[in-house]
Steps between C-alpha positions, in 0.01 A plus 500: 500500500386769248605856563285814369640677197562837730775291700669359253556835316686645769842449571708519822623893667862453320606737780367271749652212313901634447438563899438180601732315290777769646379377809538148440855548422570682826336196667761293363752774614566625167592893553232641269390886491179555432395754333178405318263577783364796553529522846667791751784338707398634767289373814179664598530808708481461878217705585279308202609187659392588845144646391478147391584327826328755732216394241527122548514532898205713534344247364383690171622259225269208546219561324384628141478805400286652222589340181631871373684579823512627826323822516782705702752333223282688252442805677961462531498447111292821420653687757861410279382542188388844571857590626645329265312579172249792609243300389174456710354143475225384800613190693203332332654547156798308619537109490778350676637169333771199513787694385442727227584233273141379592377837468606496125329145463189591662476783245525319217219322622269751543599702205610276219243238302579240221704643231528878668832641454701667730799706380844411651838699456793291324681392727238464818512278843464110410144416690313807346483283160426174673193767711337561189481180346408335766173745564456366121623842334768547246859661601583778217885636594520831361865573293733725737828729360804497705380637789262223534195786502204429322306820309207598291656370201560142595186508701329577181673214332399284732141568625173333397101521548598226718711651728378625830775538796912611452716419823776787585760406688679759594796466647524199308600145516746432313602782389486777757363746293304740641205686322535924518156703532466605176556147389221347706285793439524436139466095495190619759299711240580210297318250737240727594421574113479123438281412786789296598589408882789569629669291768796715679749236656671698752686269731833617404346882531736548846853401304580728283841632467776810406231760568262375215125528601271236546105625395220297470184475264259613769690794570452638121150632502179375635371392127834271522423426835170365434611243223782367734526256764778472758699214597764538774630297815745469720771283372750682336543823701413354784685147477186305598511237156428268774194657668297524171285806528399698190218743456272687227333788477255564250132590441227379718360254229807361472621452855140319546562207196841505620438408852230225396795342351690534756248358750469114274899480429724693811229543713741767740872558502674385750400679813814508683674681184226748454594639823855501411392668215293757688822607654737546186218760384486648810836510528724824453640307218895579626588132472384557099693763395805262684467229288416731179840670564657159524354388168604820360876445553467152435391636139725764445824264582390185254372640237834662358643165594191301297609748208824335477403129495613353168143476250311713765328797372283770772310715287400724729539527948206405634336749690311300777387150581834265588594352186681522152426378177816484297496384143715187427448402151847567499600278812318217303711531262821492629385233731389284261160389553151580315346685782484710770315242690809334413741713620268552817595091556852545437531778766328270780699166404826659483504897655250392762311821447156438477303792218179494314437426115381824337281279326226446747484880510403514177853570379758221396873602477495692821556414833340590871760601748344525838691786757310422819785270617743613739773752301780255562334233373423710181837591432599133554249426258618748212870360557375144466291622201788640341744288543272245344414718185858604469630145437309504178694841403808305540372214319443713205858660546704182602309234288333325780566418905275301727253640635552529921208373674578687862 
């Protein structure tokens, strides 16, 4: 069997793939914490739930839908975003998708052509590369300081004639950083000045932490506005990864290629989840601001702890999102081994704590640290963590000792 040239250049979701081997071990009753998934720990609220069985025995889930979404999920979606952002977009300038993983894919689809290039921070989420290349366009990261913010400057360094979309992801995975006004406003003259698309990836736009701000793109100015399209859903602030339901908003041109896309791949989301989803947006969005406070303290009691982890390095406190990104060129050291990616192996085989390789963010030597597990399976994480690094300290000091294996 031959395979096209588009599948065999893209490589497996390494998030997806330090999940499922974390997975296997527990299967085989190995006590393994994951935290390489970006997933909340927590289970669908009630009343979401219910919407979706009151849905199923009225008898409204067995049938299609229209291929962009239920009309009154729509209507729910601009009715949000208007709270939400104070941005006006009509229902029919709204497409809802698969997740808004699929949103993200579908876009790249209808915007990007062979050997367009779309404009990615350093470090960015893993499928976004795999997106691009796959719609037969050409990734360009764009160089970040130590607040993982891109700017004018490395924007100029890294922009072509070619170039025709930048994805913002703000809060941001993996880094948490969060984007200020005056930042966005500037990257969004940028854009608009370069005739350059902007994609505003706001799923984490709900989790944002310490009294920092979240803002989006479309909230800017309506020249901005104009050049962006918005991707959101419901499964981080919600805690629906499950249902897959994502949504854009965007011009009327665009909605219509999108949805013609949508229509030969999808066809609809699942109808049971869109009214699930109807009633997170219509929700008073209490059960939110619960689980953002819980992610908050989560954050604030690790990350000192993270600090103090032998070879781990936190440049900055992430501001929103739920994870860290902690250098650990100096944990490779001490441990060792060549690579992060390395040291990510060590920490499943013998801490049974399950992290991501910075590497298939863009940026080796660093690590992923998911915080949407439970807190006390956090902290039992960071002591695990620890006491594995820490063995190496006393190697150094004591001229070797076997390393424990738990």
């Amino acid at each position: 069997m031959k395979f096209s040239d588009r599948a065999m250049r893209v490589t497996p979701s390494a998030t997806v793939k330090v999940s499922n081997t974390a997975k296997a071990m527990m299967r085989q009753g190995i006590d393994v914490i994951n935290l390489g998934i970006g997933e909340p720990d927590f289970t669908t609220p009630k009343m979401i739930a219910d919407a979706a069985v009151q849905a199923i025995q009225s008898g409204k889930t067995s049938f299609y839908t229209p291929a962009s979404g239920l009309p009154q999920l729509k209507e729910a979606i601009a009715n949000r975003i208007k709270k939400d952002y104070g941005v006006v977009y009509p229902a029919d300038q709204i497409s809802v998708t698969s997740g808004a993983k699929m949103a993200l894919f579908v876009l790249m689809q209808t915007l990007v052509d062979d050997g367009t290039e779309v404009l990615l921070p350093r470090p960015s989420w893993v499928s976004y590369k795999q997106q691009v290349s796959l719609a037969g366009g050409k990734p360009v990261l764009v160089e970040t300081g130590a607040d993982f913010k891109i700017n004018t400057d490395t924007l100029d360094a890294a922009v072509s004639r070619n170039a025709k979309v930048l994805v913002i992801n703000s809060p941001q995975n993996p880094t948490g950083t969060v984007y200020s006004k005056d930042e966005l406003a500037v990257i969004g003259q940028w854009a608009v000045l370069h005739n350059i698309t902007l994609i505003a990836d706001d799923i984490y736009g709900k989790l944002v932490y310490n009294q920092n701000q979240f803002i989006s793109l479309v909230q800017i100015s309506d020249e901005i506005a104009a050049s962006t399209v918005l991707v959101n859903g419901v499964s981080k602030a919600y805690s629906m990864t499950g249902w897959r339901i994502g949504y854009i908003a965007g011009a009327p041109e665009l909605i219509s290629r999108v949805n013609s896309i949508l229509s030969h791949s999808t066809g609809n989301p699942a109808t049971v989840s869109q009214y699930a989803a109807i009633a997170a947006f219509e929700s008073d969005q209490s059960e939110v601001e619960t689980m953002r406070q819980a992610f908050e303290e989560r954050l604030n009691t690790i990350y000192p702890l993270v600090q103090q982890i032998p070879g781990f390095k936190l440049t900055a406190k992430p501001e929103g999102a739920f994870y860290l990104f902690p250098d650990v060129r100096e944990a490779v050291k001490l441990a060792g081994v060549d690579s992060s990616g390395d040291l990510v192996d060590l920490l499943l085989d013998k801490a049974h704590v399950a992290v991501v390789d910075g590497d298939a963010f863009g940026m080796p030597g660093f690590l992923r640290i998911s915080y949407a597990a439970s807190l006390e399976n956090l902290l039992t994480a960071v002591e695990r963590m620890t006491k594995f690094m820490n063995q190496f300290v006393e190697k150094q000091v004591s001229g070797g000792i076997e390393i424990e294996t738990d």
